[in-house]
Phi, psi and omega in degrees: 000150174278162201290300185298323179308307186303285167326321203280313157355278163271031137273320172278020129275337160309321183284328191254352137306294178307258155045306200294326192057066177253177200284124206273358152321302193294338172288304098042276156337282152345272183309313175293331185297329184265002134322307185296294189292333180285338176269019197255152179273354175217137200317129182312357198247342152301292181301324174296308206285322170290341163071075168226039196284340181300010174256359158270138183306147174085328194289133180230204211268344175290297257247316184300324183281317210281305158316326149259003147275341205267305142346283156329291196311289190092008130257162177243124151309306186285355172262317173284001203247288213290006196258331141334308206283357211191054170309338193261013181265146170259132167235149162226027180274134161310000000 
């Protein structure tokens, strides 16, 4: 996946934590994380496989397994999990 796919990810989990009224620290989280990957000079799959992911702002060790499920996979669980709850949503995200 590309450094934007991958952001728009975790932004569309950030919109659906808020969606959620979830913990606005954690949303918060989310949103610096996909700054931090839309500004990287290098593919996020370079930064997993050197296991440097902690240089992107935000990433703490939950946020660090879900970029590298999400990388390897090419899917996130935990994301198709929070996409379950909000069948009447237009996504335009993987």
């Amino acid at each position: 996946m590309t450094n934007a796919e991958i952001a728009a990810v975790f932004d569309d989990i950030a919109e659906m934590l808020r969606l959620k009224k979830d913990n606005i620290f954690k949303i918060r989280a989310y949103q610096k994380v996909a700054r931090g990957i839309e500004e990287l000079k290098v593919p996020v799959a370079r930064l997993v496989a050197e296991k440097r992911l902690d240089e992107i702002p935000g990433v703490g060790e939950a946020i660090n397994k879900k970029i590298t499920e999400l990388a390897t996979t090419g899917r996130l669980d935990y994301y198709e999990r929070l996409k379950a709850e909000f069948p009447e949503r237009t996504r335009g995200v993987a």
